[in-house]
Backbone as CSV, one residue per row, in Angstrom:
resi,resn,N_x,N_y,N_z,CA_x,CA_y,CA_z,C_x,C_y,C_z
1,UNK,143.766,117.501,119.621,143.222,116.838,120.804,142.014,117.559,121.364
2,UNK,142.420,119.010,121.306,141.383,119.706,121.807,139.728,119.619,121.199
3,UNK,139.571,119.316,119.793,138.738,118.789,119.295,138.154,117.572,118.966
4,UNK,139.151,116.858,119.356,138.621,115.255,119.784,137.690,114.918,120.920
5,UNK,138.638,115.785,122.413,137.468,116.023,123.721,136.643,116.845,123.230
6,UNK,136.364,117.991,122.759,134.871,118.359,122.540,133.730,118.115,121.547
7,UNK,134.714,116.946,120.457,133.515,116.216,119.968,132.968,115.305,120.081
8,UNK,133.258,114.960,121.377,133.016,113.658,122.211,131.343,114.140,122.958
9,UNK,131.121,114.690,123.801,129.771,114.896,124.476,129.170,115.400,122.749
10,UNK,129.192,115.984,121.975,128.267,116.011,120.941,127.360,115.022,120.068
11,UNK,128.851,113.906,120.050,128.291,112.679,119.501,127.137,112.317,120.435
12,UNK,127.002,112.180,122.008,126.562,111.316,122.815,125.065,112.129,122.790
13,UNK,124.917,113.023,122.351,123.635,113.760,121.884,122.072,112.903,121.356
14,UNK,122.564,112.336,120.396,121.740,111.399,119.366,121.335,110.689,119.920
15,UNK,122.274,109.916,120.861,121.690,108.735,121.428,120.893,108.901,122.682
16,UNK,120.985,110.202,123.487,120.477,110.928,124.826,118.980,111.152,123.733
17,UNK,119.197,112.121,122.851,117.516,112.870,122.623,117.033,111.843,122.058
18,UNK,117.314,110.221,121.237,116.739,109.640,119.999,116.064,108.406,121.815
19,UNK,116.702,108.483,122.835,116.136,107.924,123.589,114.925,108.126,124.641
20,UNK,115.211,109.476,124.507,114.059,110.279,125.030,112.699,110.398,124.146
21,UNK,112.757,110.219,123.229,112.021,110.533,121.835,111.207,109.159,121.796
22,UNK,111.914,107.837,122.515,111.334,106.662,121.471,110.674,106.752,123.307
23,UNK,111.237,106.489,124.397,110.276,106.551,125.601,108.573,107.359,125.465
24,UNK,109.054,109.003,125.022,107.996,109.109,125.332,107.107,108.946,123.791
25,UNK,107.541,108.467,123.087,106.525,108.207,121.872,106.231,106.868,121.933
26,UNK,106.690,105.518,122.741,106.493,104.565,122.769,105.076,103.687,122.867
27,UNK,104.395,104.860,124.141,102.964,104.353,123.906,102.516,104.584,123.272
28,UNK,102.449,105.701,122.374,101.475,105.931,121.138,102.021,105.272,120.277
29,UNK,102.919,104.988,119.707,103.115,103.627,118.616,102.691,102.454,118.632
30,UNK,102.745,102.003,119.976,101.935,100.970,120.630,100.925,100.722,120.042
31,UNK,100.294,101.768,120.413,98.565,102.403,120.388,97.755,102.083,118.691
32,UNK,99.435,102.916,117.843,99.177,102.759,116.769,99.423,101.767,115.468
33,UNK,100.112,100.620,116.714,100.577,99.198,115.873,99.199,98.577,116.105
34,UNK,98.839,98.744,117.304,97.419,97.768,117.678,96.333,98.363,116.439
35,UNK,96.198,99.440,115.970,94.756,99.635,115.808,95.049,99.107,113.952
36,UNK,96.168,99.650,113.893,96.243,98.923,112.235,96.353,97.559,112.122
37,UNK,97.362,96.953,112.875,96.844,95.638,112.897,94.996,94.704,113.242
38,UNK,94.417,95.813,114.390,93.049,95.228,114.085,92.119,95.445,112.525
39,UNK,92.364,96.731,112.133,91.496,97.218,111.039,92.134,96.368,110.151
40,UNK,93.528,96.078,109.422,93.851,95.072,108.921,93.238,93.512,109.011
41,UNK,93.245,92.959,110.275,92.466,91.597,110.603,91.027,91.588,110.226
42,UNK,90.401,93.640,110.782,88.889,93.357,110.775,88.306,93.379,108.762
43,UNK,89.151,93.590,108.206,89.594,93.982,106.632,89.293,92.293,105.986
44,UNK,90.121,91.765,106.709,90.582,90.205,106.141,89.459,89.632,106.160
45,UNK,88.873,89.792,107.308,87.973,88.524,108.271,86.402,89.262,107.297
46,UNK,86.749,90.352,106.737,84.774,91.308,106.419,85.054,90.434,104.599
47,UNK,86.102,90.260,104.268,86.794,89.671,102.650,86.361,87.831,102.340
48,UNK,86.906,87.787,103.678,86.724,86.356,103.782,85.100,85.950,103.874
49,UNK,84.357,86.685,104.572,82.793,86.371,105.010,82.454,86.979,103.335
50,UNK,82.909,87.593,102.796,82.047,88.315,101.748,82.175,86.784,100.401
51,UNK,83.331,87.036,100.494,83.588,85.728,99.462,82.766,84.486,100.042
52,UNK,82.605,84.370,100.969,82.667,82.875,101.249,80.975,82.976,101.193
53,UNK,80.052,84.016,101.967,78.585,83.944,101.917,77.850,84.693,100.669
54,UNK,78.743,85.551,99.814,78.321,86.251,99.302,77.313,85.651,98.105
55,UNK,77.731,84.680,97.497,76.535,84.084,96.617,75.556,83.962,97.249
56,UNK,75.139,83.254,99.006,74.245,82.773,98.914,73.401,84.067,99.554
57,UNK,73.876,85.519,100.121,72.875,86.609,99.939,72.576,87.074,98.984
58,UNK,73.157,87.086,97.652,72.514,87.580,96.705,71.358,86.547,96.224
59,UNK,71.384,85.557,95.980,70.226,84.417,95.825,69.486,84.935,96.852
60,UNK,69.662,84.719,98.354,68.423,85.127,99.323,67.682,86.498,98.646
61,UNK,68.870,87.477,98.561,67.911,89.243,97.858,67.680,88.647,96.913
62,UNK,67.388,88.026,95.819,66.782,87.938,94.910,65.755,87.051,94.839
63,UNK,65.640,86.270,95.570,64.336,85.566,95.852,63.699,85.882,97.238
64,UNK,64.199,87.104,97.672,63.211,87.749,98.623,62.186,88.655,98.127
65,UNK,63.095,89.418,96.806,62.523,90.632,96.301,61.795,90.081,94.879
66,UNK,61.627,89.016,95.018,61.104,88.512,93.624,61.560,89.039,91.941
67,UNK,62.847,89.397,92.245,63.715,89.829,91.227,63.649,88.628,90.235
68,UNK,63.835,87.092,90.654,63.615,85.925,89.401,62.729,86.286,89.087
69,UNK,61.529,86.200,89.142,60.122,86.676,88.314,60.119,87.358,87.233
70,UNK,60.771,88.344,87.589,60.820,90.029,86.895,61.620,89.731,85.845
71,UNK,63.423,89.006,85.917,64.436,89.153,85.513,64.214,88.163,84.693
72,UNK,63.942,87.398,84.669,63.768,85.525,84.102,65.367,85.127,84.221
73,UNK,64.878,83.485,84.253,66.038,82.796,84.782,67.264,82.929,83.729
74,UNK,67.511,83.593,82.684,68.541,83.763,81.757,69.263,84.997,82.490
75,UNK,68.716,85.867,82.967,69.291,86.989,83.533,69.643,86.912,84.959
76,UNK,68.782,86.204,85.315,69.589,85.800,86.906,70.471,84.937,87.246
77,UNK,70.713,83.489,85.631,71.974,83.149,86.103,72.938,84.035,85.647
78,UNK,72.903,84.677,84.645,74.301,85.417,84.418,74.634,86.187,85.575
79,UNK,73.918,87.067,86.037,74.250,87.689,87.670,74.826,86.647,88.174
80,UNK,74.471,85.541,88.427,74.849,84.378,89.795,76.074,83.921,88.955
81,UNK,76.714,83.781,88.045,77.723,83.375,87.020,79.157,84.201,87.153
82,UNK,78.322,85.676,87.254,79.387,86.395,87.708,79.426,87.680,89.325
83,UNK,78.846,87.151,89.717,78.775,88.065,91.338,79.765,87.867,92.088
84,UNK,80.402,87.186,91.584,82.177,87.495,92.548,83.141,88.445,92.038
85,UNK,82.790,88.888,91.095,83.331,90.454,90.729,82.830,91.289,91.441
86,UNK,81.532,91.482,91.507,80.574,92.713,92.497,81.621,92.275,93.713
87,UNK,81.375,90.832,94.392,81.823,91.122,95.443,83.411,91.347,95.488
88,UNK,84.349,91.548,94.968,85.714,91.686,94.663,85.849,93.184,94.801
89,UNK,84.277,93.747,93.637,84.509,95.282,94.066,83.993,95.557,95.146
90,UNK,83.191,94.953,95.756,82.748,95.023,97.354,84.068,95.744,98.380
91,UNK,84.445,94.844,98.172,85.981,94.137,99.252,86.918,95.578,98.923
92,UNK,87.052,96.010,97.203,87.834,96.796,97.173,87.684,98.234,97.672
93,UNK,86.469,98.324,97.419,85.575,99.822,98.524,85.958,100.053,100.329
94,UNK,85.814,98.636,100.395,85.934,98.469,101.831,87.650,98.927,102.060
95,UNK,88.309,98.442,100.994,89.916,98.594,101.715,90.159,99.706,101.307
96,UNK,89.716,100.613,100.423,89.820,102.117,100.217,89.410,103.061,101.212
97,UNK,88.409,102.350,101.942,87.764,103.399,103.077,88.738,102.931,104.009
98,UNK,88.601,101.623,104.313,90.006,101.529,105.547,91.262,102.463,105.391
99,UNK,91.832,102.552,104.555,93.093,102.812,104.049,92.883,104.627,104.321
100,UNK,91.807,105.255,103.942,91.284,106.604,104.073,91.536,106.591,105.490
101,UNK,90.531,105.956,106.310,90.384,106.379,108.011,91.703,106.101,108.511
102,UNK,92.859,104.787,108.419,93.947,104.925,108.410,95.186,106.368,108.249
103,UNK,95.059,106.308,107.188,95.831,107.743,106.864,95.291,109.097,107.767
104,UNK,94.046,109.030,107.801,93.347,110.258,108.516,93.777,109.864,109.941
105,UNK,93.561,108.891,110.461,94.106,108.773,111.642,95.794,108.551,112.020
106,UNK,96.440,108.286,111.511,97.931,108.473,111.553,98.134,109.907,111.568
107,UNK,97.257,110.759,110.598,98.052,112.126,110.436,97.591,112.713,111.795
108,UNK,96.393,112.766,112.297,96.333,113.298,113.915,97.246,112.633,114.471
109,UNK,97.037,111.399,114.799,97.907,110.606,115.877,99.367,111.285,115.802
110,UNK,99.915,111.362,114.791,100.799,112.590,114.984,101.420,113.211,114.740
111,UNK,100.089,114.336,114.875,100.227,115.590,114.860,100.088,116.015,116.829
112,UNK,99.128,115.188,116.909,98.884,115.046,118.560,99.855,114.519,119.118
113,UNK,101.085,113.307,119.021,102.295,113.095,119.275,103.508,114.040,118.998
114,UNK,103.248,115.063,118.282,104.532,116.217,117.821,104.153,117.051,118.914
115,UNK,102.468,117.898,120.256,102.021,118.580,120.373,102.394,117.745,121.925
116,UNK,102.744,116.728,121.832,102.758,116.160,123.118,103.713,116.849,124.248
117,UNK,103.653,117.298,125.659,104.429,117.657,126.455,105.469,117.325,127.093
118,UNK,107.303,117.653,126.924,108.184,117.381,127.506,107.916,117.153,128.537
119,UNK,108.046,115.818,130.225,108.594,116.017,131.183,109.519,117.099,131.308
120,UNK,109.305,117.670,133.219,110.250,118.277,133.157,111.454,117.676,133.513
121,UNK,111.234,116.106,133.950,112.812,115.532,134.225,113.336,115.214,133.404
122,UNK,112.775,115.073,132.064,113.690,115.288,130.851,114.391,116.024,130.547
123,UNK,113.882,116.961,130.524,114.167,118.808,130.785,115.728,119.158,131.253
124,UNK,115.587,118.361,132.306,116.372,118.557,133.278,117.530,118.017,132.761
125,UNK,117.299,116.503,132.579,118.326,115.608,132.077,119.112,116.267,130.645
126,UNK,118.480,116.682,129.731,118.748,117.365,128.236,119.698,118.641,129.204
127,UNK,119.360,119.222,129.758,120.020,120.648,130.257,121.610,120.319,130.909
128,UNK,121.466,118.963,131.518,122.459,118.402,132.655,123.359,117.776,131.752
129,UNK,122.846,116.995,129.954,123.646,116.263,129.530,124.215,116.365,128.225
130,UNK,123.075,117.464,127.510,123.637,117.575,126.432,125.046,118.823,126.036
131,UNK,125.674,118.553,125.068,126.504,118.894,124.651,126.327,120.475,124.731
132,UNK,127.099,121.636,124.855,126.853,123.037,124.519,126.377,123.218,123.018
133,UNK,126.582,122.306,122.078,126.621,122.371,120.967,124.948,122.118,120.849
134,UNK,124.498,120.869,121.609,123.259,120.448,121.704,122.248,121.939,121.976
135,UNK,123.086,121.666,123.132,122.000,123.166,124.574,121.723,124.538,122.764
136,UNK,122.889,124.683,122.576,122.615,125.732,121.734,121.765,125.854,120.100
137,UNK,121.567,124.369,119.972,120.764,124.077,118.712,118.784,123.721,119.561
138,UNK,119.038,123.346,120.462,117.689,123.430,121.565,117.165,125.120,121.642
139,UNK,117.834,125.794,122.154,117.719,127.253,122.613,117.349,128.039,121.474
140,UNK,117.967,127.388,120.171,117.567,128.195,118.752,116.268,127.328,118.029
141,UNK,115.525,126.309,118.505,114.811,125.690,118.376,113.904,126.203,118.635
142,UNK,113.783,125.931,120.138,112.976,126.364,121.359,112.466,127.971,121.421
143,UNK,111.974,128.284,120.395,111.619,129.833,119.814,110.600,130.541,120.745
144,UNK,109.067,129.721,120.953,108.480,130.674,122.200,108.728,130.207,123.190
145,UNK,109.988,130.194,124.055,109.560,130.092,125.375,109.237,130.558,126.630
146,UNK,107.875,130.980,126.001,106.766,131.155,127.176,105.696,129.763,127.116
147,UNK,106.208,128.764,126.027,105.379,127.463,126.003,106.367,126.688,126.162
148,UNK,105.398,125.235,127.025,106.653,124.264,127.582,107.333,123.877,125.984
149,UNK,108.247,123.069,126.567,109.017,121.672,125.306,107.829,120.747,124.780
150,UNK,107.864,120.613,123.397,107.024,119.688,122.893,108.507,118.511,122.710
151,UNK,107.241,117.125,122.140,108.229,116.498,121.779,108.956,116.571,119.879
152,UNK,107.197,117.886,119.515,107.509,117.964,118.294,109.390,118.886,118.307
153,UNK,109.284,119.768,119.185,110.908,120.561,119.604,112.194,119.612,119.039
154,UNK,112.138,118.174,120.243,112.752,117.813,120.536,113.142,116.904,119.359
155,UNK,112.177,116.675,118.131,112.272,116.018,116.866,113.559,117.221,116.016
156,UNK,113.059,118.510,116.256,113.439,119.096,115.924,115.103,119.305,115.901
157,UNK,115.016,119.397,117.243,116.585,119.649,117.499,117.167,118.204,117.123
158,UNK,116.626,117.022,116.921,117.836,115.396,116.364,118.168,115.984,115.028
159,UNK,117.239,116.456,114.386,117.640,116.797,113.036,118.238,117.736,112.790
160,UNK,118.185,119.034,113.412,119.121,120.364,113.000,120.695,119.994,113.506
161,UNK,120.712,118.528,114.314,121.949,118.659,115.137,122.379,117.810,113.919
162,UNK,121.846,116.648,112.958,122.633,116.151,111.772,122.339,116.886,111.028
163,UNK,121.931,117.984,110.642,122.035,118.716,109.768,123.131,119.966,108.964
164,UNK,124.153,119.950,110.742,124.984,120.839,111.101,124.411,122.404,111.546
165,UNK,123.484,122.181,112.673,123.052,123.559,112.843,123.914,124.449,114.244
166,UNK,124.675,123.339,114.633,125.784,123.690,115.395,126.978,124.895,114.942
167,UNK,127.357,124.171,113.568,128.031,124.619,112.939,127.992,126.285,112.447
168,UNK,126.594,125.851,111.781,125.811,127.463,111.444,125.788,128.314,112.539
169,UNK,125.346,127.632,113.308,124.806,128.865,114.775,126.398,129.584,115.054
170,UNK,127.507,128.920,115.030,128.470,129.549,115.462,128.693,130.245,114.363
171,UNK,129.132,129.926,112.855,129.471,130.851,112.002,128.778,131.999,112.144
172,UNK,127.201,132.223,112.382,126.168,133.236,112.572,126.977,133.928,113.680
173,UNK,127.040,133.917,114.705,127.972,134.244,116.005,128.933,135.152,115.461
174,UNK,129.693,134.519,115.096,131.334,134.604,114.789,131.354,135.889,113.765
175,UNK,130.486,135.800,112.813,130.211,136.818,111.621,129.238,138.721,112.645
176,UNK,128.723,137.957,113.447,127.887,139.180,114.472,128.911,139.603,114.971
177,UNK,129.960,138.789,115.491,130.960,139.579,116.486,131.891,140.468,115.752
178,UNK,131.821,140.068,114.115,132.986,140.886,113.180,132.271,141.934,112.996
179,UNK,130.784,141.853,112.891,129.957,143.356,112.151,130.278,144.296,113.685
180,UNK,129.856,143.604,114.500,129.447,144.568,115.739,130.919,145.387,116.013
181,UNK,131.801,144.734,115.897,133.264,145.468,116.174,133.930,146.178,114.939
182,UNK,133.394,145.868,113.789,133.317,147.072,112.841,132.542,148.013,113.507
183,UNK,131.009,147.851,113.512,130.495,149.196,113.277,131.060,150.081,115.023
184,UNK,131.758,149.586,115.873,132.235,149.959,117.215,133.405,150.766,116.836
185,UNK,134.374,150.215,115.741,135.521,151.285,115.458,135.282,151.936,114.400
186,UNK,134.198,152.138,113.618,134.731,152.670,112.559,133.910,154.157,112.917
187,UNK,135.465,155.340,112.240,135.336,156.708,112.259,133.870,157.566,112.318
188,UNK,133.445,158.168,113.457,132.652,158.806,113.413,132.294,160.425,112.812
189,UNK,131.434,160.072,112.334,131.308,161.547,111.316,131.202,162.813,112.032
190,UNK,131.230,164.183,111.452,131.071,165.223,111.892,130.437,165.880,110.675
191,UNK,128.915,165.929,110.714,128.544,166.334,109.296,128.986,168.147,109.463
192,UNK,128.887,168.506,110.515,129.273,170.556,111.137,130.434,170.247,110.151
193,UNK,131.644,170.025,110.557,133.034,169.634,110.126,133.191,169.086,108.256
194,UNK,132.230,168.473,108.061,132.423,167.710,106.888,131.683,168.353,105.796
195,UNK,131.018,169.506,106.238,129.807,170.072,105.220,130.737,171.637,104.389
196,UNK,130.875,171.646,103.300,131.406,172.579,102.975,131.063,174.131,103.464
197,UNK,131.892,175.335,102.916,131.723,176.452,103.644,130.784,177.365,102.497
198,UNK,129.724,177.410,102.401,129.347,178.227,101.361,129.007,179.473,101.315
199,UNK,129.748,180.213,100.217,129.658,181.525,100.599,128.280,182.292,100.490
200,UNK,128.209,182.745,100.917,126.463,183.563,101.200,126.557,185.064,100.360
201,UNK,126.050,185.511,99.397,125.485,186.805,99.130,125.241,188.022,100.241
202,UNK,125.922,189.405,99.706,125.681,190.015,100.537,124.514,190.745,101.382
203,UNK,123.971,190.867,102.380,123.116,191.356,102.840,122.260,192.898,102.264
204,UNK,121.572,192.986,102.191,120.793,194.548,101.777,120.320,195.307,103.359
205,UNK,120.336,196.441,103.002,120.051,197.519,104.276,119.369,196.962,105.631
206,UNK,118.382,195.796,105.068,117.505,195.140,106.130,117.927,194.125,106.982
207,UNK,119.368,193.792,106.302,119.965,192.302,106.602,119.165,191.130,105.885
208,UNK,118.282,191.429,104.554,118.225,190.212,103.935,118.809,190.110,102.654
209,UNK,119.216,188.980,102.226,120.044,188.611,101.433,119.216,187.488,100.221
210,UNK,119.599,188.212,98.957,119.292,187.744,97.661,119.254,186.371,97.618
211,UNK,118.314,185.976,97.188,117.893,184.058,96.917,118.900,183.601,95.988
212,UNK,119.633,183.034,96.062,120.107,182.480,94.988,119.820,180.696,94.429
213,UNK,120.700,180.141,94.253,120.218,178.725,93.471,120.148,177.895,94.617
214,UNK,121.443,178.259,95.439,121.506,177.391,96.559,120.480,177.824,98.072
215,UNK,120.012,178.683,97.371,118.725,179.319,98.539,119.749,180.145,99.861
């Protein structure tokens, strides 16, 4: 029974920090559903204009730049025959660079969302609600604190708590309290007492005495 009530506030952990976590990360997901969905639309809509006008700028550049002249009309229809490949690889450049500034921008966005600052009424609330089991996987988390709570911390501690770092932290404990009370009883030496008696060579007229092996 006794472990039924105290694995009760532990469970309620997950759902306390995984709620705190989605509040304050909520606007920046926001932030970051909007902008992929525009670069996506602005992607579609640059694909669609390319296909749809793209023959008739290459005809305009080529009878701006007097390229028919030069090329003769055997070589400029084959270009015009096949320029929806160019523009296909057009389109595909374009979604490679999107896809680049994408990724580049997700990985700040967050890295700047992991760097982001705990409230302190969160603070408060985590201190007031979580489990001892919680408090003590936070506290082993929470390594400099002379800097506030990030929310990168607080990622931290959802996962060490399914990870079983509860578990560990006490075995770690439990194993300190066996060394420390060994090394508290065990027999203290007397090297005076414990060092054999060795006999010394006799002295000469001066009181000094012959070197031997053992000096």
């Amino acid at each position: 029974m006794m472990n039924r009530h105290s694995a009760t506030p532990f469970q309620k952990d997950t759902p306390l920090l995984g709620g705190i976590l989605l509040r304050l990360a909520l606007p920046r997901l926001l932030t970051r559903v909007t902008i992929i969905l525009a670069a996506i639309a602005l992607v579609i809509y640059c694909a669609q204009q390319i296909l749809k006008s793209g023959k008739a700028w290459l005809e305009f550049a080529i009878k701006l730049s007097g390229l028919s002249e030069i090329l003769g009309k055997t070589v400029i229809d084959f270009v015009i025959q096949y320029q929806k490949y160019f523009w296909w690889f057009v389109i595909l450049i374009l979604i490679l660079i999107t896809l680049s500034s994408l990724l580049s921008y997700l990985r700040s966005s967050l890295k700047r969302g992991r760097a982001a600052l705990v409230p302190l009424s969160d603070v408060r609330k985590l201190c007031a609600q979580l489990s001892p089991e919680g408090l003590d996987i936070l506290n082993w988390v929470w390594k400099d604190q002379t800097q506030p709570v990030t929310v990168g911390i607080l990622q931290t501690v959802l996962t060490q708590r399914s990870s079983g770092r509860a578990r560990k932290l006490a075995l770690a404990r439990a194993q300190q309290s066996e060394l420390l009370a060994a090394l508290q009883n065990r027999p203290v030496s007397n090297s005076a007492t414990d060092a054999p008696n060795r006999v010394l060579p006799p002295a000469n007229d001066v009181g000094q005495r012959e070197p031997t092996i053992l000096a």
